[in-house]
C-alpha positions as CSV (number, residue, x, y, z in Angstrom):
1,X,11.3,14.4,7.9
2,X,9.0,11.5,8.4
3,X,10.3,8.9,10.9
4,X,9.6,6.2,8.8
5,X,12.4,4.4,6.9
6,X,10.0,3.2,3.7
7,X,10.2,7.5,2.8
8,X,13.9,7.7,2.5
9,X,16.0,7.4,-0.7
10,X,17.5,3.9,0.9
11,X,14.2,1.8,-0.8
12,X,14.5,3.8,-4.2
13,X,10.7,4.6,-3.1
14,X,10.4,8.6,-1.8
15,X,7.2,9.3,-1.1
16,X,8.3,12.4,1.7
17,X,6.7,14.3,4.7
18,X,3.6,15.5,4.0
19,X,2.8,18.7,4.1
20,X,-0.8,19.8,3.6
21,X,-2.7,22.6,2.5
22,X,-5.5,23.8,5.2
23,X,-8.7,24.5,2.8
24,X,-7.8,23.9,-0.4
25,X,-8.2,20.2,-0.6
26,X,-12.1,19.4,-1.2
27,X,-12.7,19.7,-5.1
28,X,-15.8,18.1,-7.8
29,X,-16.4,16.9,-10.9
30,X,-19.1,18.4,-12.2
31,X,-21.9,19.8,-10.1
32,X,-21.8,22.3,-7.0
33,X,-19.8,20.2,-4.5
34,X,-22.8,19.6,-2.2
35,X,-24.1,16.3,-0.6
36,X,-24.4,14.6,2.4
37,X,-21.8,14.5,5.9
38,X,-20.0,11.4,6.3
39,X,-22.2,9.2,8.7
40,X,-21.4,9.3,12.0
41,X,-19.8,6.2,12.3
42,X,-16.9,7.7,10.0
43,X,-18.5,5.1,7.5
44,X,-17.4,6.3,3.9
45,X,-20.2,8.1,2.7
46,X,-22.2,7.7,-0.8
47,X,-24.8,9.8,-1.5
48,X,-26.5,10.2,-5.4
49,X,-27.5,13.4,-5.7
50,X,-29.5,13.4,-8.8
51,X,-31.9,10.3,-10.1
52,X,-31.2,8.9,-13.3
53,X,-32.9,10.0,-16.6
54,X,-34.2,7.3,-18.1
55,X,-33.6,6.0,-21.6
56,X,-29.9,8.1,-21.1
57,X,-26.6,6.6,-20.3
58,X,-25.6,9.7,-18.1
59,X,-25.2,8.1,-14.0
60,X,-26.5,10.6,-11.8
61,X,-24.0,12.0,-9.7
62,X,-22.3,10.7,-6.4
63,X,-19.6,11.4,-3.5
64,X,-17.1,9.9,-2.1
65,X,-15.2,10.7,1.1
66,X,-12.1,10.9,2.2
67,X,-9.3,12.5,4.8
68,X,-7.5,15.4,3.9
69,X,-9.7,16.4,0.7
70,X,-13.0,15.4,2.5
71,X,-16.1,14.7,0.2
72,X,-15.3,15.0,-3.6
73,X,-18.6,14.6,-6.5
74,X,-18.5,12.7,-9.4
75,X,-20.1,13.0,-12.3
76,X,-19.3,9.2,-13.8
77,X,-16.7,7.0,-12.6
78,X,-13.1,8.2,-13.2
79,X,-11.6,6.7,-16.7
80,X,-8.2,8.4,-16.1
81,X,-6.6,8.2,-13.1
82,X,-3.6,9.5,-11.5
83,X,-1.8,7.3,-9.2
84,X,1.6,7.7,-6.9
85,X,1.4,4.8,-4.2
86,X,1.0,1.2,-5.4
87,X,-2.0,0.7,-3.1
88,X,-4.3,2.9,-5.4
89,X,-3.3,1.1,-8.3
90,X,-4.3,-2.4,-6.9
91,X,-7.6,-1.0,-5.5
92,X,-7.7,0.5,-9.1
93,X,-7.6,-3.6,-10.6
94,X,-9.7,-4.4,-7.7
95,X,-12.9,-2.6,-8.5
96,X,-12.2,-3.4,-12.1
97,X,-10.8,-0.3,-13.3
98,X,-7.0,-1.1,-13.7
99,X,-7.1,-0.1,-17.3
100,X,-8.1,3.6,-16.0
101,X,-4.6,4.4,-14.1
102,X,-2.2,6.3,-15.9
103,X,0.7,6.5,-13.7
104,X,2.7,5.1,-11.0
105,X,4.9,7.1,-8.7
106,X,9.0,6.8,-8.5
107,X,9.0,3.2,-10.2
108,X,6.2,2.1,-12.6
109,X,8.4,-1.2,-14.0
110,X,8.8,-2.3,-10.1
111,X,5.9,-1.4,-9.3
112,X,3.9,-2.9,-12.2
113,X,5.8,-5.9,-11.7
114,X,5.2,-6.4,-7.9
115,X,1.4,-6.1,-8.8
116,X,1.9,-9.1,-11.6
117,X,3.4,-11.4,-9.0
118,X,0.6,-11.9,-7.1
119,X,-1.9,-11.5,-9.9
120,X,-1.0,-14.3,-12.1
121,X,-2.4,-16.3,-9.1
122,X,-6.1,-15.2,-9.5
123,X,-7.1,-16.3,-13.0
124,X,-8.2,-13.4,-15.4
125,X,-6.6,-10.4,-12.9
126,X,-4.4,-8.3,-14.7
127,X,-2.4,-5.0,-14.7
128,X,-0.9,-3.3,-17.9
129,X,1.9,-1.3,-16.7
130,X,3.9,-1.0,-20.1
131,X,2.4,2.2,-21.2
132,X,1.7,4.0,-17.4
133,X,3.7,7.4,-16.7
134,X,6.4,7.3,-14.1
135,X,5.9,10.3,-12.0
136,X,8.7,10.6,-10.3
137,X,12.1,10.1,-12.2
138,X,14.6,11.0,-9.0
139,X,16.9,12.6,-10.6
140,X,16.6,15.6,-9.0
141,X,15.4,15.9,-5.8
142,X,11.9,14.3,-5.2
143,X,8.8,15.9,-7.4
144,X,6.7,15.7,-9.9
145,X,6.3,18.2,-13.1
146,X,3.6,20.3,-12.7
147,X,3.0,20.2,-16.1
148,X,2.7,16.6,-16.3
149,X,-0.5,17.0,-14.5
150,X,-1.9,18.7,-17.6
151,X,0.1,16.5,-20.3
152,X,-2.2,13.4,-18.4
153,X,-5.2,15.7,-18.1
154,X,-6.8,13.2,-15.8
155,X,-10.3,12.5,-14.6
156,X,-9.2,12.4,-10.9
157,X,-5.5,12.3,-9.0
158,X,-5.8,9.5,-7.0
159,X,-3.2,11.1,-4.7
160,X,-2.7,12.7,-1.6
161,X,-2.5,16.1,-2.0
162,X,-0.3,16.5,1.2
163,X,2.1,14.1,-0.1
164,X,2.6,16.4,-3.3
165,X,2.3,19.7,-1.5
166,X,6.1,18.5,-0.2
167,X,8.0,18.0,-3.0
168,X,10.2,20.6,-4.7
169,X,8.7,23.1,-6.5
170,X,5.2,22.7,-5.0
171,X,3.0,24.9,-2.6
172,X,-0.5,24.9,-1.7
173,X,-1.7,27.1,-4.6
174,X,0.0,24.4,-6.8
175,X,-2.3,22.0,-5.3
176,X,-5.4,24.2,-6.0
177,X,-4.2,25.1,-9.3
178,X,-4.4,21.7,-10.4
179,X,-8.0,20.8,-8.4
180,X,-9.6,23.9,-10.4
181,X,-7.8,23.4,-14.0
182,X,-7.5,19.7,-14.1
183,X,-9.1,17.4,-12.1
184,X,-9.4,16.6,-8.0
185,X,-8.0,14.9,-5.5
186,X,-8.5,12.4,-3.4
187,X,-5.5,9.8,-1.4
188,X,-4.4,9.4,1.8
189,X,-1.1,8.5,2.5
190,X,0.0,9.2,5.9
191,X,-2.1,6.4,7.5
192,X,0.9,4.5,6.3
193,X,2.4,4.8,9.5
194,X,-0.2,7.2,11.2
195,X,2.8,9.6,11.0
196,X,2.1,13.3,12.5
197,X,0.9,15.6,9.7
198,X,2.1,19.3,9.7
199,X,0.4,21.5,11.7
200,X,-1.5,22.8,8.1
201,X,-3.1,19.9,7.2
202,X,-3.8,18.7,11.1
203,X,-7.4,20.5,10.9
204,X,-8.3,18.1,7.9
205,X,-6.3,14.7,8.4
206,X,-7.8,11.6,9.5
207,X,-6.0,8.3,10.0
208,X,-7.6,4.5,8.5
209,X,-7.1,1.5,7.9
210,X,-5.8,-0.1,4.6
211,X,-9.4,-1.9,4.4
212,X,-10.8,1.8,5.9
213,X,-9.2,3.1,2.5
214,X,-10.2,0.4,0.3
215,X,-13.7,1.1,1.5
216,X,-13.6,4.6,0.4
217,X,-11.8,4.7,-2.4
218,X,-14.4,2.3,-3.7
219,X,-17.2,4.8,-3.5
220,X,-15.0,6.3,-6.6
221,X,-15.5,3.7,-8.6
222,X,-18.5,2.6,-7.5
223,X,-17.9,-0.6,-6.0
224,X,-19.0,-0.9,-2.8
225,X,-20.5,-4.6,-3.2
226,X,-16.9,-5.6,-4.7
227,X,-15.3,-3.7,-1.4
228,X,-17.9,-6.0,0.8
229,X,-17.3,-9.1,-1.0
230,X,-13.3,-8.6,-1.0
231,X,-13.5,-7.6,2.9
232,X,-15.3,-10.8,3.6
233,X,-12.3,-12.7,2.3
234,X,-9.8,-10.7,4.1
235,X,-12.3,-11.4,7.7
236,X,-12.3,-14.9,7.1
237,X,-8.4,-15.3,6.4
238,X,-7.9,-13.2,9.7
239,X,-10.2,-15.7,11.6
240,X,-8.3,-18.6,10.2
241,X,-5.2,-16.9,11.1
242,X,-6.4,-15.7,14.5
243,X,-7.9,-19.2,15.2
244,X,-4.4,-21.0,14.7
245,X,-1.8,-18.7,15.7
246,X,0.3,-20.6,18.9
247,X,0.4,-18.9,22.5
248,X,2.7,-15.7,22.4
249,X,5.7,-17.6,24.3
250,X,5.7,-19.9,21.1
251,X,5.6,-17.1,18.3
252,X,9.5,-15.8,17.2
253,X,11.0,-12.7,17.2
254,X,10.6,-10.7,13.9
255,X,13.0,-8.3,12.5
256,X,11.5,-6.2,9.1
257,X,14.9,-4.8,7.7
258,X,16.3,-3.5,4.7
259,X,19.9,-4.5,3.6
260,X,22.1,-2.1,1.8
261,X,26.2,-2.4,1.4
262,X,26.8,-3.7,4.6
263,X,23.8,-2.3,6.7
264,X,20.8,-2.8,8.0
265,X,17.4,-0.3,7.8
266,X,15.3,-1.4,10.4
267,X,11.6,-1.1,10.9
268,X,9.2,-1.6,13.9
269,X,5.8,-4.1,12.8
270,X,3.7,-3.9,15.5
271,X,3.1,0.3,14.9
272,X,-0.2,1.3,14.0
273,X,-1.2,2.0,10.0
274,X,-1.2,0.3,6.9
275,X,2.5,-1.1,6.4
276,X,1.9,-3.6,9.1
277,X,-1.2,-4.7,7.6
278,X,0.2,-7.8,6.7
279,X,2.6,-8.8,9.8
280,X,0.6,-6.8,12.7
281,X,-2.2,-9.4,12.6
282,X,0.3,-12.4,13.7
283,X,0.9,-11.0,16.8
284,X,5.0,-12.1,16.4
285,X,7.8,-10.4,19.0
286,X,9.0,-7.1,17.0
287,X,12.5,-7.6,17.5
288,X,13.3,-3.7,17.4
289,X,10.4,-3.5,20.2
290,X,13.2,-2.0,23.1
291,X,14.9,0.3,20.6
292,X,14.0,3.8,19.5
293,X,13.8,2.8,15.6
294,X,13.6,6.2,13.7
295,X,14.4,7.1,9.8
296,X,18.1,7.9,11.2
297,X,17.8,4.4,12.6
298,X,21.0,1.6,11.3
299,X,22.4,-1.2,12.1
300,X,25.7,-3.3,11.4
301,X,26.3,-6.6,11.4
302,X,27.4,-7.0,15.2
303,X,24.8,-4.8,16.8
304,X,22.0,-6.7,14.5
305,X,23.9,-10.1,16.2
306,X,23.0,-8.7,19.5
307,X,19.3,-8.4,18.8
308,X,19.7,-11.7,17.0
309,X,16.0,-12.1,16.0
310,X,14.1,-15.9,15.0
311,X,12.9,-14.1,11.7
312,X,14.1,-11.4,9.2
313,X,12.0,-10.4,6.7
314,X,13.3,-8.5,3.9
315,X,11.0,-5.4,3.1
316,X,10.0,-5.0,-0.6
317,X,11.1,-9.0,-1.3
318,X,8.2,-10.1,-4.0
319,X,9.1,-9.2,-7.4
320,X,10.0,-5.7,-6.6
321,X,13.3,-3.4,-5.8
322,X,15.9,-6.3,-3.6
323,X,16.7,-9.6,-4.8
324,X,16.6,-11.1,-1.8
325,X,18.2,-14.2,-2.2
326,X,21.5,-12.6,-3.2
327,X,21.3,-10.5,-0.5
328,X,20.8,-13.7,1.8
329,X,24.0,-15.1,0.3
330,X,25.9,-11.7,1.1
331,X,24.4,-11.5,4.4
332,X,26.0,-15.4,5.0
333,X,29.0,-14.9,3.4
334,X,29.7,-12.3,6.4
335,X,31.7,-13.9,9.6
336,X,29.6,-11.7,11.6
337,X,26.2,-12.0,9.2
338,X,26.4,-15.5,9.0
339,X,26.3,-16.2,12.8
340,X,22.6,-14.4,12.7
341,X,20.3,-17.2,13.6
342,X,17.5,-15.9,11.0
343,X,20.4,-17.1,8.8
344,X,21.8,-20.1,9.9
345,X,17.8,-21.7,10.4
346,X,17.3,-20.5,6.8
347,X,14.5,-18.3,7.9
348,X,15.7,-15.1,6.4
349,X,12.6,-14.2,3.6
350,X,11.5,-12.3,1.3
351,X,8.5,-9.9,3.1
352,X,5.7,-8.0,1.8
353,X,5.7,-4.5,0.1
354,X,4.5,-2.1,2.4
355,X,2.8,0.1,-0.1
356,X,-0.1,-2.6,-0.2
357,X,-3.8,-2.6,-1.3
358,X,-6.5,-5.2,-0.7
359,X,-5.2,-8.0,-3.0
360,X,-2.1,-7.7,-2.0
361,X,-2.6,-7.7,1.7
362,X,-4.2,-11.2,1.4
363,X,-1.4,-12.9,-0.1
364,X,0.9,-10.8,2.0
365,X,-1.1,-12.2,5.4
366,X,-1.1,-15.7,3.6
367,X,3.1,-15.5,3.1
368,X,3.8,-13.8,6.0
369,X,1.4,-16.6,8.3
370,X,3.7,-19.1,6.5
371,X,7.0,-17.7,7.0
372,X,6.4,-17.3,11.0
373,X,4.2,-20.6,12.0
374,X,4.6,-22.8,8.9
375,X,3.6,-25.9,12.0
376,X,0.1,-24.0,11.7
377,X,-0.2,-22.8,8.0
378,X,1.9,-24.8,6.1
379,X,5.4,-24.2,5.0
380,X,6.6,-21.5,3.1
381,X,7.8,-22.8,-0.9
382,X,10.4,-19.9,-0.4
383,X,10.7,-17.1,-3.2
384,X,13.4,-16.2,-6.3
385,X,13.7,-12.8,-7.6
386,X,11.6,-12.5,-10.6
387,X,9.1,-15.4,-10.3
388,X,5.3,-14.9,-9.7
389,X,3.8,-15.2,-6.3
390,X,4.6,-19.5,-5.6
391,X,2.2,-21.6,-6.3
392,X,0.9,-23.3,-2.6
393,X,-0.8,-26.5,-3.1
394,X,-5.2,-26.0,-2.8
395,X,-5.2,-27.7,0.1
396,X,-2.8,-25.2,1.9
397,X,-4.1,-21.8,0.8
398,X,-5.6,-19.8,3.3
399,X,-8.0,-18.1,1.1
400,X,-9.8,-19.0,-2.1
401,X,-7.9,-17.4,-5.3
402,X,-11.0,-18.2,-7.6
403,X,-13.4,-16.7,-5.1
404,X,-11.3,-13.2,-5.9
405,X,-10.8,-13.4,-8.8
406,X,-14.5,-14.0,-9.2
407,X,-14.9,-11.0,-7.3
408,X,-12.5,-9.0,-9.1
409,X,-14.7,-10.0,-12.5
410,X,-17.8,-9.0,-11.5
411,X,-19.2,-12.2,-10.6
């Protein structure tokens, strides 16, 4: 079982251990599956294989790389896209190509909705979620129907095979069954947390960064000037960030929780991978730092007292699966729970979501900056269940919404 809380049943999100398939994950469209190595540097690697015949509208072919599946060809860029975690489908609107994902893993509505909160802050960014599969209904156990995958027939699965190769019903020839009838794969999800993979897929697994990911999943879509443009925003908001944040005896201590019928779900945000995306860069206290905090890991309300931490923020909080002000409310109606200083200095918020692509991550660094040193960044408008991303003032953004969304267009 994976040691991180965000894979349990608890967030109504399961994404599983992974469990990989040792040489069955590389896969084409079109072609013979040749090109070039990844460069040296681990640099995600795009190589055309074939020049353009003129006076045609056929691209020539083109890789992209990617831990476990390694390089995968195209043909054209993918019009019909699988996708399980919420981070592909924001890369997806990112390169301008939201309109080519299909699906969404165990909650499209949540998820789709998280993705419109922070849109309708960049002016002609969108994501139309109405019509997308839900892969995973949880009803059973934690899987997805084979058969789906042929009912979608898509151009590409977007997903990590190892993620799949662990849920019910599936085994590695199931994952190669669908690369050679339907379509490839290519996702990695472990880097979440940089969590161990099984010893079959340890050959073949690779851990990155969110931006490391955004990089190469843009070599699918073929937008490796949008990546650059997008990771120039994200550098200078970690500069400004960097460049203000108070000396380390001034910054609080952060707790990242979950809060279900009476309990606490804790998890650690200074570990490595791309959850922490978001709060890792702020350099805060992890409150849980001195405690052993594993997916078995719980807290009450007396023994979450004793760790007593500056700032709790609520996982999941933006338009997603907790209404977090109710759950504030609960927390303060509590003898115990209301004694927590997080409550009583009303700094209890609503954080991030995790499962987060490049758009997200720079509101999520922007919120999260404000909810720890609002003396540096600005104060935090606070959040209601349901609302869009708040509206900060021009003067107090820490990065330019029109810049993206110019980015996002194309221009």
């Amino acid at each position: 079982m994976n040691d991180d809380h965000d894979l349990t049943r608890r967030e109504y999100l399961t994404y599983g251990s992974a469990i990989g398939a040792s040489g069955l994950l590389a896969g084409c469209i079109g072609g013979d599956g040749t090109g070039t190595p990844t460069d040296a540097d681990g640099t995600a690697d795009l190589t055309e294989t074939s020049e353009p015949t003129e006076g045609t509208a056929t691209p020539s072919s083109y890789t992209a790389s990617m831990a476990p599946v390694g390089e995968v060809e195209f043909d054209a860029v993918p019009t019909d896209v699988m996708v399980y975690s919420l981070l592909y489908a924001d890369m997806a609107v990112a390169y301008g190509h939201g309109d080519a994902v299909n699906s969404l893993g165990f909650s499209a509505e949540a998820g789709g909705n998280t993705l419109d909160a922070y849109y309708e802050r960049l002016p002609g960014v969108s994501f139309d979620h109405e019509d997308i599969e839900q892969l995973n209904s949880g009803e059973s156990g934690v899987t997805i129907d084979k058969e789906l995958f042929y009912e979608l027939n898509s151009d590409l699965h977007l997903v990590d095979p190892c993620l799949v190769t662990s849920f019910d019903g599936w085994a590695a020839s199931d994952i190669e069954e669908i690369r050679e009838n339907v379509a490839p794969w290519f996702g990695n999800t472990l880097s979440r947390r940089n969590s161990e993979p099984p010893e079959s897929c340890a050959d073949e697994y690779e851990y990155y960064t969110l931006w490391e990911i955004a990089d190469r999943t843009a070599d699918v879509f073929r937008a490796g000037s949008t990546y650059e443009e997008l990771a120039a925003v994200h550098d200078d908001l970690l500069s400004t960030i960097e460049a203000d944040l108070p000396p380390e005896s001034e910054r609080p201590s952060v707790a990242s929780v979950i809060f279900m019928q009476g309990t606490f779900y804790p998890s650690r945000i200074s570990t490595d991978g791309f959850s922490n995306a978001h709060v890792r860069p702020l350099g805060a206290e992890d409150a849980f730092a001195g405690d052993d905090v594993n997916y078995q890991t719980s807290y009450d309300y007396e023994q979450l007292l004793e760790i007593d931490p500056d700032v709790i923020l609520h996982r999941y909080g933006i338009n997603s699966y907790y209404d977090v002000g109710s759950i504030r409310g609960t927390i303060a109606d509590d003898p115990v729970g209301g004694e927590l200083t997080a409550i009583k200095d009303d700094r209890f918020y609503a954080g991030g979501h995790p499962v987060q692509g490049p758009l997200m991550n720079l509101f999520q660094l922007e919120m999260t900056a404000k909810q720890l040193y609002p003396e540096q960044f600005g104060e935090w408008p606070g959040y209601e269940q349901g609302d869009p991303y708040p509206e900060i003032p021009e003067d107090e953004r820490l990065f330019d919404r029109d810049r993206v969304a110019d980015i996002v267009g194309g221009e």
